[in-house]
C-alpha positions as CSV (number, residue, x, y, z in Angstrom):
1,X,-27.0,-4.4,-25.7
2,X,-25.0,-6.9,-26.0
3,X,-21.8,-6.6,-28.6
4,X,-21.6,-9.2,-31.8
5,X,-18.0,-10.4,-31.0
6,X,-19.3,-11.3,-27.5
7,X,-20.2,-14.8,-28.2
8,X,-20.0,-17.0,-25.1
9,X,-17.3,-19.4,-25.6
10,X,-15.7,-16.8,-23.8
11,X,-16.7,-18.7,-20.6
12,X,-14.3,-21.5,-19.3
13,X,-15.1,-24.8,-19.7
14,X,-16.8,-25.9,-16.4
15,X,-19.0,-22.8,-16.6
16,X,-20.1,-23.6,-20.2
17,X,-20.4,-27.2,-18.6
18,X,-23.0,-26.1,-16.0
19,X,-25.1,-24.0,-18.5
20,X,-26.0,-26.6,-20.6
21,X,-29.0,-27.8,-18.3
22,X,-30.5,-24.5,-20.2
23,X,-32.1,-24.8,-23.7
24,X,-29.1,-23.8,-26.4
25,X,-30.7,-20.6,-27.1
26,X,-31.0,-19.2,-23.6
27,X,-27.9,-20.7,-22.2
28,X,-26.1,-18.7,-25.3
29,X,-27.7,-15.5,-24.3
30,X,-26.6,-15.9,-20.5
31,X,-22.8,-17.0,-21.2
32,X,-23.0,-13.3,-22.8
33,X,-24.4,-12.0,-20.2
34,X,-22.0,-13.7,-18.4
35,X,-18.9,-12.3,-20.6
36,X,-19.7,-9.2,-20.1
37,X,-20.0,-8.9,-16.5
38,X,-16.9,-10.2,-16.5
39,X,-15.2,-8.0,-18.7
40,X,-16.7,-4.6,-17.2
41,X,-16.1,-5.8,-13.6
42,X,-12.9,-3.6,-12.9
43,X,-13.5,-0.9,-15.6
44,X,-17.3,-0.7,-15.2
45,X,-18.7,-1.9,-12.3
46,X,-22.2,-0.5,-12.8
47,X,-22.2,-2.4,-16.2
48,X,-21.6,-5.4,-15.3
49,X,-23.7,-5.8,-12.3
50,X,-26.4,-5.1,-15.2
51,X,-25.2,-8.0,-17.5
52,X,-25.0,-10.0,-14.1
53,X,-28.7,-9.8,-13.2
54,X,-30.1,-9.5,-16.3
55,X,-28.4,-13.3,-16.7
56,X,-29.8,-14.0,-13.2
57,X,-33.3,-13.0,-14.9
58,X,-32.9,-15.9,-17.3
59,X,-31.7,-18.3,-15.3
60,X,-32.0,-18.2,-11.3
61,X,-31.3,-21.9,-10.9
62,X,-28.3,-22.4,-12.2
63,X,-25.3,-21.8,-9.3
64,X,-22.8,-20.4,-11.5
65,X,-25.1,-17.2,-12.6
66,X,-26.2,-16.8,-8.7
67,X,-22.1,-16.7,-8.0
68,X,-21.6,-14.1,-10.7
69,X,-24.7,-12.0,-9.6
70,X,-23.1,-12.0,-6.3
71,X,-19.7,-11.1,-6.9
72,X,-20.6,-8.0,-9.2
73,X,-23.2,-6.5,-6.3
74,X,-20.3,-7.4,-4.6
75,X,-18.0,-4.8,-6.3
76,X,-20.9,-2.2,-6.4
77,X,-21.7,-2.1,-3.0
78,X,-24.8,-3.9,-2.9
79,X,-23.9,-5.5,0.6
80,X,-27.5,-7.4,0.9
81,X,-28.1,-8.7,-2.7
82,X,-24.5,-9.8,-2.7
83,X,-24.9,-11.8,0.6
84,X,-27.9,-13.2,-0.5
85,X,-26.6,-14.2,-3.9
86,X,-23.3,-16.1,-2.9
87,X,-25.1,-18.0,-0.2
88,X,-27.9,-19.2,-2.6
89,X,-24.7,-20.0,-5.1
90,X,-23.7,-22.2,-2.4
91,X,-27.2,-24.0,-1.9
92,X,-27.2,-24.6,-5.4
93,X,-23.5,-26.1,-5.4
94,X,-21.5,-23.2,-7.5
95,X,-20.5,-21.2,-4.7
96,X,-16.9,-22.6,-2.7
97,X,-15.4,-21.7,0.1
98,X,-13.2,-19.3,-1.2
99,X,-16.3,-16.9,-1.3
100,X,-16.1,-16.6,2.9
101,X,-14.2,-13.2,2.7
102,X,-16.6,-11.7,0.7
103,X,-19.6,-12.9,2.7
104,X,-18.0,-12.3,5.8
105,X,-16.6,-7.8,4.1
106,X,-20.8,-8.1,2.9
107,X,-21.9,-8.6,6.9
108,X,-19.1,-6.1,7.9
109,X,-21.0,-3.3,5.1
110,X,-24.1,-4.1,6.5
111,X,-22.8,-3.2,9.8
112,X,-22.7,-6.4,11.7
113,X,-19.4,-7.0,12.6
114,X,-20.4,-9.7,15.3
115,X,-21.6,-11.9,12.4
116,X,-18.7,-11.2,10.3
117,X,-16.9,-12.7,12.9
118,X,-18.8,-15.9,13.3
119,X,-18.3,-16.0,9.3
120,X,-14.3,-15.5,9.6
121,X,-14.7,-18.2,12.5
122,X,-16.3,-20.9,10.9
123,X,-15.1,-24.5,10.3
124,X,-15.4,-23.8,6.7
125,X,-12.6,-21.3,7.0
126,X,-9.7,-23.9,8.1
127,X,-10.3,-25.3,4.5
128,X,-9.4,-22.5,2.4
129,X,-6.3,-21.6,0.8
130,X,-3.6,-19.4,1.6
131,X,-4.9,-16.5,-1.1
132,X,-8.2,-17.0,0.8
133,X,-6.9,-17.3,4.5
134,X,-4.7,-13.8,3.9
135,X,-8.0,-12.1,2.4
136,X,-10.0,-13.4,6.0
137,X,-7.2,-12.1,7.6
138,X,-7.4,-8.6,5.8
139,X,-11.4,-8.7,6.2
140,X,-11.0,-9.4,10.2
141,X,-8.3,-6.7,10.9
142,X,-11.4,-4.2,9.6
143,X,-13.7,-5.8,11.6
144,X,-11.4,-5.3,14.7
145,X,-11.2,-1.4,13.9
146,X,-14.9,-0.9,13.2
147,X,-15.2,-2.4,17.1
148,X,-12.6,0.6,18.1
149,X,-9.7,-2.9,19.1
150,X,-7.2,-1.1,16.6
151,X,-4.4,-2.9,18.7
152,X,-5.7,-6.1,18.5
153,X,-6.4,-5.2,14.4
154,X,-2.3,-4.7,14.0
155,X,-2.1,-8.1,15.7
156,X,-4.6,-9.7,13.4
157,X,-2.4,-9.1,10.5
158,X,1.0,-10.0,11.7
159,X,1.0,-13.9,10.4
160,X,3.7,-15.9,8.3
161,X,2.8,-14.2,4.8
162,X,3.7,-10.8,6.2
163,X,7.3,-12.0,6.6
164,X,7.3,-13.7,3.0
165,X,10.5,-12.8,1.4
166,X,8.6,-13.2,-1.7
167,X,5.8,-11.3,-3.6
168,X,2.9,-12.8,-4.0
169,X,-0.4,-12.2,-5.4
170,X,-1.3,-11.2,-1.9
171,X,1.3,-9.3,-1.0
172,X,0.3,-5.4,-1.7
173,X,-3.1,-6.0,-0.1
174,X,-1.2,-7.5,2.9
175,X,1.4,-5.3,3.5
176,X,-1.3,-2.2,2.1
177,X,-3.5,-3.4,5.4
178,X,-1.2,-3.9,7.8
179,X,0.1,-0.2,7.4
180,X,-3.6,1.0,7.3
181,X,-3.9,-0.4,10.9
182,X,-0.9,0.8,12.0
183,X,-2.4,3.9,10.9
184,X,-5.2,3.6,12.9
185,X,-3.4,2.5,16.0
186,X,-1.4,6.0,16.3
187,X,1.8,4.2,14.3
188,X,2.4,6.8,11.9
189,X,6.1,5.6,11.7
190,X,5.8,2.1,11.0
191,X,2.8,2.5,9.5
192,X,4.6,5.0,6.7
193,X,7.3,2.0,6.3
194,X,4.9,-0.6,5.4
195,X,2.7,2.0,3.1
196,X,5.9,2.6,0.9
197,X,6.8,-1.8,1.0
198,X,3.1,-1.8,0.1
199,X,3.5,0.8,-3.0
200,X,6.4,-0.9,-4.2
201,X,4.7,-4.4,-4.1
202,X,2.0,-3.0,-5.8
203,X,3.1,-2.9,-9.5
204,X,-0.2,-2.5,-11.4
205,X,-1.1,0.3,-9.0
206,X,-4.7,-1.3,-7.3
207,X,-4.1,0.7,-4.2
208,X,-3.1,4.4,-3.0
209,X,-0.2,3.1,-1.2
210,X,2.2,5.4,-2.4
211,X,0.1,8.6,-1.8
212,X,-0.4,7.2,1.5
213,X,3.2,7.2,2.1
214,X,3.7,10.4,0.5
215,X,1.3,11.8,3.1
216,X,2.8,10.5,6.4
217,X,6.3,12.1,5.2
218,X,4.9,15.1,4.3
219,X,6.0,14.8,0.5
220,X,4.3,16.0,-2.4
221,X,3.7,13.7,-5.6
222,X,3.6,15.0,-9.0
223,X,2.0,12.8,-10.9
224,X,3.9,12.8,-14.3
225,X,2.4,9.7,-16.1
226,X,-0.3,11.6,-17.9
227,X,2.3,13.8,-19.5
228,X,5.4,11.8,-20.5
229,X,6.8,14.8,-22.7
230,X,7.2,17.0,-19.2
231,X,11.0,16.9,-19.0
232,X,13.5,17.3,-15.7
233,X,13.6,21.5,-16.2
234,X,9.7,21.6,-16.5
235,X,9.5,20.0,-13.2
236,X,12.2,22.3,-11.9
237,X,11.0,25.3,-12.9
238,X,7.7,24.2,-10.7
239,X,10.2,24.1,-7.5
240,X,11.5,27.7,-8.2
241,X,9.8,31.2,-7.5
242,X,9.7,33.2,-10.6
243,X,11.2,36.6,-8.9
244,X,14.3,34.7,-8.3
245,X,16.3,36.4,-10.8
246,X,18.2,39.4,-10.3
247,X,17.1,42.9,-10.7
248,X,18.0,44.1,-14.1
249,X,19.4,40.6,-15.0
250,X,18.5,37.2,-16.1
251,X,17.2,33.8,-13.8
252,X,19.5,32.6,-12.0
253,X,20.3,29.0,-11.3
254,X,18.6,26.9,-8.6
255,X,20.1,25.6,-5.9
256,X,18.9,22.5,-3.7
257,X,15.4,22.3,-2.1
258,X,14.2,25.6,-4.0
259,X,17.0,28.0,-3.0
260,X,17.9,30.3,-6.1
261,X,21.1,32.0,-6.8
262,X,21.4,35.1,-8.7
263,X,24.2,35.3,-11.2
264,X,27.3,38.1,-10.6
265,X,26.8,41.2,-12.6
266,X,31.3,40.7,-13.0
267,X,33.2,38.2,-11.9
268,X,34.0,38.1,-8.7
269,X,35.9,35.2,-6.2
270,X,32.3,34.5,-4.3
271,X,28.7,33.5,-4.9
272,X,26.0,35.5,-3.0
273,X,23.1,33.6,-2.3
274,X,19.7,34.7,-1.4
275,X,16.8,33.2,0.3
276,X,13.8,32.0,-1.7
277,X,10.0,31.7,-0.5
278,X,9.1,28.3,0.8
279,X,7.9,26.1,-1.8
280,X,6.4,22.4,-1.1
281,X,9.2,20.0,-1.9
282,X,7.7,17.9,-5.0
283,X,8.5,14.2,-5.9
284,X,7.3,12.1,-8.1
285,X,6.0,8.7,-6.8
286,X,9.1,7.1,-8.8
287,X,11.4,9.2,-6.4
288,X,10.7,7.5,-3.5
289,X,12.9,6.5,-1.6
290,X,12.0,3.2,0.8
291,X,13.6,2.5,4.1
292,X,15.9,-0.6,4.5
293,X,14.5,-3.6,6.2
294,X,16.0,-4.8,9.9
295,X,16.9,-8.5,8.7
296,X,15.3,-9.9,11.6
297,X,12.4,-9.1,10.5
298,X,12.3,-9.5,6.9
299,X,15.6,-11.1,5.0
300,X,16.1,-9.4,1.9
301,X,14.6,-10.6,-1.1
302,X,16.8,-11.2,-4.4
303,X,14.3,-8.6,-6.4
304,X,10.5,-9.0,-6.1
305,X,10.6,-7.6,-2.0
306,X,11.0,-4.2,-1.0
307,X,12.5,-3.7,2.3
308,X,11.3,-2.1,5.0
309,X,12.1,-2.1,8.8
310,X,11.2,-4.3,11.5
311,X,7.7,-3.6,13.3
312,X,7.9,-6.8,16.1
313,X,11.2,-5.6,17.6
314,X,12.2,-2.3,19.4
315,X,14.3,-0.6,16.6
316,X,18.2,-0.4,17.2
317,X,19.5,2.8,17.8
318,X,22.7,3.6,15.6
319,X,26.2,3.9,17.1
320,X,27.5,7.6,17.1
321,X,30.8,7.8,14.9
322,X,33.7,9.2,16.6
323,X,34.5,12.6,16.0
324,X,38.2,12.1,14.2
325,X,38.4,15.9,13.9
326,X,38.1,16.4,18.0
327,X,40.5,13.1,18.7
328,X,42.9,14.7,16.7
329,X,43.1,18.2,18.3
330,X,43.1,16.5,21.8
331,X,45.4,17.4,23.9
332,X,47.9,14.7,25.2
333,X,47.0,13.5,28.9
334,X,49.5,14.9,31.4
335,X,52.2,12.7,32.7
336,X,51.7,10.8,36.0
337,X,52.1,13.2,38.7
338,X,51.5,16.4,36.5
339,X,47.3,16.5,37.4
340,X,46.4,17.6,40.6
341,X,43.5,16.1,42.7
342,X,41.0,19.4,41.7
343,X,41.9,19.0,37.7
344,X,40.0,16.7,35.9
345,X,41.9,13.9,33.5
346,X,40.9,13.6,29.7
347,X,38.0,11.8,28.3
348,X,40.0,8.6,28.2
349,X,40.8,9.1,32.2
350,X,38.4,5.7,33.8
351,X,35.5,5.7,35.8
352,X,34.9,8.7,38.0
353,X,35.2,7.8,41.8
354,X,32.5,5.9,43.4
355,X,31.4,4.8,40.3
């Protein structure tokens, strides 16, 4: 069924432009068709790969309707139809380059990863743009880990737009699988840095990112969205064991990382505190907290970029602080003379002999 307010001027103007080769009556009932594969392609997949070939039905020959039956098996998995689909969208003079990632992640579903690589590697690939040469990119580092290369997958993805200081349309899918490779190479660490840069790039939530961070750290997320009325105390009181109050009194108060402290029955100059049963620590994805980029990596963006740290570079390891508690107790060298050749000098002494 098709809804009344669906009246195909929906369409934009080149693809109302390439539908008028169709008598006015039939090219109206495929723009719907049209319309509504496109409206039900994120929500409703299924859908709209219906409305896509049921416009295919009508009208085979015309490019544009091949390109959009292509795209929606696309997005439902049909690897074959899909293929088959964009490249006749191409015979027919609809179908771009921009559709090589597609063609090339259909080949890589069908379990050819060899082709997908000759697609990836064609001449037609040096002429798309940069949204289309990151999504090769993306498509390629899979291809790598389905042939068990996982190192040479990291390596795939490490190109100029992962060191963009700015986001960009591509940027969570980027960043999401570079850290998914990582993953797969045995780099939980950097891998968990670039999962949480991905999470915070991602701001309309398209990929797990942050429950993939959440996972490598061993954090919980509580996912608080679908009840906005659950307030700070509900979400405490989910941290705390209920038999923390004292015997014969009331709950006490909570204490950091799910420790509870029982009130005094009298007032008295100390707290006693008592240990609680281990509880998983819960965060919300809100809560957290990303790692700081190393600069020569990644300068800091003004606000779009997350930072994270450096994945090219052996990270730096931190310089201890002095202990100003020990300097000051130290005891005052003896004077010249005063240490015999069996007693050791102070810290600040030199180099030991032979040294």
């Amino acid at each position: 069924m098709l809804p009344d307010d669906v009246t195909g001027e929906e369409l934009d103007a080149e693809a109302r432009a390439e539908l008028r080769t169709l008598p006015k009556d039939l090219a109206e009932r495929v723009a719907r068709h049209l319309v509504m594969a496109g409206r039900l392609s994120e929500e409703e997949p299924e859908q709209a790969y219906k409305h896509a070939r049921a416009a295919r039905r009508l009208a085979s020959r015309v490019g544009i309707v091949r390109e959009a039956a292509g795209i929606a098996a696309y997005q439902t998995g049909e690897w074959a139809e899909a293929l088959a689909e964009l490249r006749a969208a191409r015979r027919l003079g609809a179908g771009d380059d921009s559709y090589l990632p597609v063609m090339a992640d259909c080949e890589r579903g069908m379990g050819r990863p060899e082709r997908a690589l000759d697609v990836i590697k064609s001449p037609e690939a040096d002429r798309l743009d940069p949204m289309g040469r990151v999504e090769l990119r993306i498509v390629e580092s899979g291809v790598r880990r389905d042939l068990g290369q996982y190192d040479a997958a990291v390596v795939t993805l490490q190109i100029p737009e992962l060191r963009d200081r700015r986001l960009r349309p591509w940027s969570a899918r980027l960043f999401y699988a570079y850290a998914d490779a990582l993953a797969e190479a045995g780099r939980e660490g950097e891998a968990s840095d670039w999962f949480a840069r991905a999470a915070a790039a991602d701001r309309d939530g398209e990929t797990d990112a942050a429950e993939r961070y959440a996972e490598l750290e061993g954090l919980h997320i509580l996912d608080t969205e679908d009840d906005g009325e659950e307030s700070a105390e509900d979400l405490d009181s989910q941290q705390v064991p209920e038999d923390t109050a004292a015997d014969g009194g009331d709950t006490g108060d909570t204490g950091e990382a799910g420790e509870a402290v029982a009130p005094p029955a009298e007032p008295v100059a100390e707290v006693r505190e008592e240990p609680a049963a281990e509880v998983p620590e819960i965060v919300t994805a809100t809560d957290i907290q990303f790692k700081p980029a190393d600069p020569e990596i990644l300068e800091p963006a003004r606000e779009e970029v997350p930072e994270a740290p450096a994945v090219f570079l052996e990270p730096k390891t931190a310089e201890p602080e002095p202990d100003l508690d020990q300097a000051a107790v130290e005891p005052e060298p003896p004077a010249e003379g005063e240490a015999g050749e069996d007693e050791p000098g102070g810290p600040d002494e030199g180099p030991k002999a032979g040294g």
